[in-house]
C-alpha positions in Angstrom: 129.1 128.5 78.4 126.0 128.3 80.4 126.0 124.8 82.3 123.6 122.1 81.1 120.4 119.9 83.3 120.0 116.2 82.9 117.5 116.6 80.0 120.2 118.7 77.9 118.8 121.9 79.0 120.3 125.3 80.0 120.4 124.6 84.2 117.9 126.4 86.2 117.6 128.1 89.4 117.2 125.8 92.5 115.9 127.9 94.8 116.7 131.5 96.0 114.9 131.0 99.5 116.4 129.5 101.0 119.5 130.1 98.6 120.6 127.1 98.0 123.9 125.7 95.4 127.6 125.3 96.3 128.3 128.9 95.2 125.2 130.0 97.2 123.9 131.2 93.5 120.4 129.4 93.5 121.8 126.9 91.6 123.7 123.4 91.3 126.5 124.5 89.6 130.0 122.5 90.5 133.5 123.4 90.7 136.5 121.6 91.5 136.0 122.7 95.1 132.5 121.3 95.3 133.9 117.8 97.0 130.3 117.1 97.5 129.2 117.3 94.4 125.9 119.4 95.4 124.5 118.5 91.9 120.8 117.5 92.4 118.1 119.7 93.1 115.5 118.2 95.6 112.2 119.4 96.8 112.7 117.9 100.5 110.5 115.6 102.4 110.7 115.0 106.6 111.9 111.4 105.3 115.0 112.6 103.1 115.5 115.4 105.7 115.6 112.7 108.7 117.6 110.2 106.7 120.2 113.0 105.8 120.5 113.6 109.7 120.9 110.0 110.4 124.2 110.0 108.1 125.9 113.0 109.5 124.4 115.7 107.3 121.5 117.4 109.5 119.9 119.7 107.1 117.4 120.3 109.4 118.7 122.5 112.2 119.7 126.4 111.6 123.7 127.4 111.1 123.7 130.6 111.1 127.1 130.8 111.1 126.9 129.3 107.4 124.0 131.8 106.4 122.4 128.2 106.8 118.6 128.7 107.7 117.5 125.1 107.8 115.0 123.1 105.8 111.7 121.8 105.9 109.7 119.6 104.0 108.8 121.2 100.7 112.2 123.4 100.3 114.4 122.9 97.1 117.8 122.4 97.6 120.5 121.0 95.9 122.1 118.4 97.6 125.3 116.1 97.1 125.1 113.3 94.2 126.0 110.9 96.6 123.7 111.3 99.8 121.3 111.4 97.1 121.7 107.8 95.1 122.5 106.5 99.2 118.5 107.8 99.9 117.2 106.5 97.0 118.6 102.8 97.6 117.0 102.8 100.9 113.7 104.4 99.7 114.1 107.8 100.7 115.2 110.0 97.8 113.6 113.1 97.9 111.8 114.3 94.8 114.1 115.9 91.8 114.0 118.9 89.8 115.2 117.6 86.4 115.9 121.2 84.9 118.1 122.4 87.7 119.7 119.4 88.6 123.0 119.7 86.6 124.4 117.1 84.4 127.0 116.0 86.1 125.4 114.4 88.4 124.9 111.3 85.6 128.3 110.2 86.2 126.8 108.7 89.3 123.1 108.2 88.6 121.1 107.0 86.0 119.0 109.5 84.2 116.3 106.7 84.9 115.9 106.7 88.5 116.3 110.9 88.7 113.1 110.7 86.1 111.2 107.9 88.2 111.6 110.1 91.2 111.0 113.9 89.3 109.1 116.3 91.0 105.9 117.1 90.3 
């Protein structure tokens, strides 16, 4: 069965480039090895990218090691549920794309504060 988006949706592709998702599929599908919980799709800003970096996850420099090319501002990306709601209670969440963020992530974020901050 196809996983679902927060609005009850079929989930949608992330991004393909830079491929983003847990499984490296374009999309935030989970698993019960995604610890992280890579669940919200984000369209990046310096701010989120900088505040990311300044709690351990630098998403901004390459890995190529991890097929990892490194973001800038205005990439999609699905990032961890967490890191997400911690960005948003400072003032730094990074815009969200509603149909591909999966639905999961509403065990830790309310469906309100994922719309007030939706991508335009």
């Amino acid at each position: 069965m196809p996983a679902k988006n927060v609005l009850g949706g079929e989930l949608q592709t992330c991004s393909k480039d830079p491929l983003t998702g847990f499984f490296r599929d374009g999309c935030c599908n989970t698993g019960k090895d995604d610890l992280g919980l890579h669940l919200v799709c984000t369209r990046v800003t310096q701010e989120f990218l900088e505040f990311s970096a300044m709690r351990g996850n630098d998403l901004i420099t390459p890995n190529p090691m991890y097929q990892f090319p490194g973001l800038k501002p205005g990439d999609q990306w699905c990032v961890c549920a967490l890191r997400w709601k911690e960005a948003f209670e400072a003032g730094y969440a990074a815009p969200v794309v509603l149909d591909a963020t999966h639905i999961s992530v509403l065990e830790y974020v309310d469906l309100a504060d994922l719309e007030a901050n939706a991508a335009t």
